[in-house]
C-alpha positions as CSV (number, residue, x, y, z in Angstrom):
1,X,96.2,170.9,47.6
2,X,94.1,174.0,48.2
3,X,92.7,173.9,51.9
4,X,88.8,175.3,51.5
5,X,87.1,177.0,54.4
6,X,84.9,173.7,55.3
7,X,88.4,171.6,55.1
8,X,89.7,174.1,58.0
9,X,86.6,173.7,59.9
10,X,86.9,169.8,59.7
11,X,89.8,169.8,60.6
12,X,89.6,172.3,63.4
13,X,86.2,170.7,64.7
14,X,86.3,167.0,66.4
15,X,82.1,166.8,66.1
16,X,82.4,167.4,62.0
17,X,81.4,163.9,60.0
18,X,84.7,164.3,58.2
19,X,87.1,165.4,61.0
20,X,89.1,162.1,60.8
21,X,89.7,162.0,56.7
22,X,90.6,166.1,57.0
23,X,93.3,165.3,59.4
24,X,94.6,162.4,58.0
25,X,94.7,164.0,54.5
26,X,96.1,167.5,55.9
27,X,98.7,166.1,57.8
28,X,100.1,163.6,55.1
29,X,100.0,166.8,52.9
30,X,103.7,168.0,51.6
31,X,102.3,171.4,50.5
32,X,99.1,173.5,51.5
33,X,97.6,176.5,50.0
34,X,95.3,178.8,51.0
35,X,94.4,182.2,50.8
36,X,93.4,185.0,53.0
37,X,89.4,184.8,51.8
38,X,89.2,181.7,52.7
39,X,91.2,182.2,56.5
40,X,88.3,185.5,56.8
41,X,85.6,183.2,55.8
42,X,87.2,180.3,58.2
43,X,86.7,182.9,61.3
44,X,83.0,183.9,60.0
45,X,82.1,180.5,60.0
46,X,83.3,179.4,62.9
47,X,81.8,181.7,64.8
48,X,78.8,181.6,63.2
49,X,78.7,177.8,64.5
50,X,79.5,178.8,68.3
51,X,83.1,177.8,68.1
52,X,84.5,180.3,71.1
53,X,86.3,183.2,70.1
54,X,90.0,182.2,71.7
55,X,89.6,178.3,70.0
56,X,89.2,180.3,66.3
57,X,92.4,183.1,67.2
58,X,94.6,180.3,68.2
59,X,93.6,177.9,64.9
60,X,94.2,181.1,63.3
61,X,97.3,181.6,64.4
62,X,98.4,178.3,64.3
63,X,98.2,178.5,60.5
64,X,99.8,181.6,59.9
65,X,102.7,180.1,61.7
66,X,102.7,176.5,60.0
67,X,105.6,177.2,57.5
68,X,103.8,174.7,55.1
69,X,100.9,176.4,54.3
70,X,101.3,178.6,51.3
71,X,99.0,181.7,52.1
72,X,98.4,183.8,49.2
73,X,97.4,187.4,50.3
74,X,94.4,188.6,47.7
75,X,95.7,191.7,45.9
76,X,93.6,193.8,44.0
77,X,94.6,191.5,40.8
78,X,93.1,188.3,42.1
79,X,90.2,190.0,43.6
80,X,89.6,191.4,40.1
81,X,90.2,188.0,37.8
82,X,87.9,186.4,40.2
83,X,84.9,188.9,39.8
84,X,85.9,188.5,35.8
85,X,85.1,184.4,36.7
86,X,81.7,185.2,38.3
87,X,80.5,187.2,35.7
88,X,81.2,184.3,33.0
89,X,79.5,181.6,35.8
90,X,76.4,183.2,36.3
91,X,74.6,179.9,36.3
92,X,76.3,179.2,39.4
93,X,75.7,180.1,42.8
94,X,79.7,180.2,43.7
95,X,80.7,183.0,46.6
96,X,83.7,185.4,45.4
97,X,85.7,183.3,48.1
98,X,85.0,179.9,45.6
99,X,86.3,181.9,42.6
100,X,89.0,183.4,44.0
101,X,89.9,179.8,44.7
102,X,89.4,178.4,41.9
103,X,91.4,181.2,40.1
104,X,94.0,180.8,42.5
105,X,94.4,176.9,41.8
106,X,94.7,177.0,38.2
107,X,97.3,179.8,38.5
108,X,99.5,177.3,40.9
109,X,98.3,173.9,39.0
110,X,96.3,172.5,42.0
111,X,93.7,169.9,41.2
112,X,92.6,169.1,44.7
113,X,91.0,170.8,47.5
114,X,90.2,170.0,51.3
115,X,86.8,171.0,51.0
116,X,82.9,169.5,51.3
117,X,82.2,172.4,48.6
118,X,80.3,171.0,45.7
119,X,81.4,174.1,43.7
120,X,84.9,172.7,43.6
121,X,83.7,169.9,41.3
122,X,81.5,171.8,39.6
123,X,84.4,173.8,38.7
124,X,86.3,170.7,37.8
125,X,88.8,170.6,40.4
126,X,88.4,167.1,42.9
127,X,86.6,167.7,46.5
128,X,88.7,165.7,48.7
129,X,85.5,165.0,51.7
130,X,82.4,163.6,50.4
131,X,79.6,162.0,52.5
């Protein structure tokens, strides 16, 4: 399963509604992907939300180092087809970190993401955390 920017942050934040299901789902997961948008994104966020700086370094850290999270790096490529899948979504109000997702999970035949991200379903994929 893909692991979205909001699945990191319920998982990295105890006070978030879906904390419990985002652990319980991440841990019992065999294999994780991610890329580096969404781990920038991750650090914006959480910041943003008045998560201390050393809390979001070592969460950071911690998931570079977790040998079963599959971390694609965006190259110029996927930064490219992704633009390509905003321009034929224009309807849609998805960020360039969504589409590089979703580009990214069609490439590697991921259905699933750890995310609260409508645009995920939108997109056809299944959003794992739901209210």
């Amino acid at each position: 399963m893909l692991i979205d920017t909001s699945g990191f942050l319920c998982k990295f934040e105890k006070n978030e509604i879906h904390h419990e299901k985002a652990t319980e789902i991440y841990e019992s997961a065999t294999i994780l992907l991610t890329s580096s948008y969404i781990l920038a994104e991750f650090t914006a966020l959480a910041h943003v939300r008045g998560i201390p700086r050393k809390k979001i370094i070592q969460f950071s850290e911690d998931v570079l180092a977790d040998e079963k999270t599959d971390i694609v790096w965006v190259d110029a490529q996927l930064h490219r087809t992704a633009i390509e899948l905003l321009k034929r979504r224009l309807d849609k109000s998805y960020s360039l970190c969504d589409a590089v997702s979703f580009v990214l999970m069609r490439s590697r035949g991921v259905n699933a993401a750890l995310t609260t991200d409508k645009h995920f379903e939108q997109e056809g994929f299944v959003r794992l955390l739901k209210s």
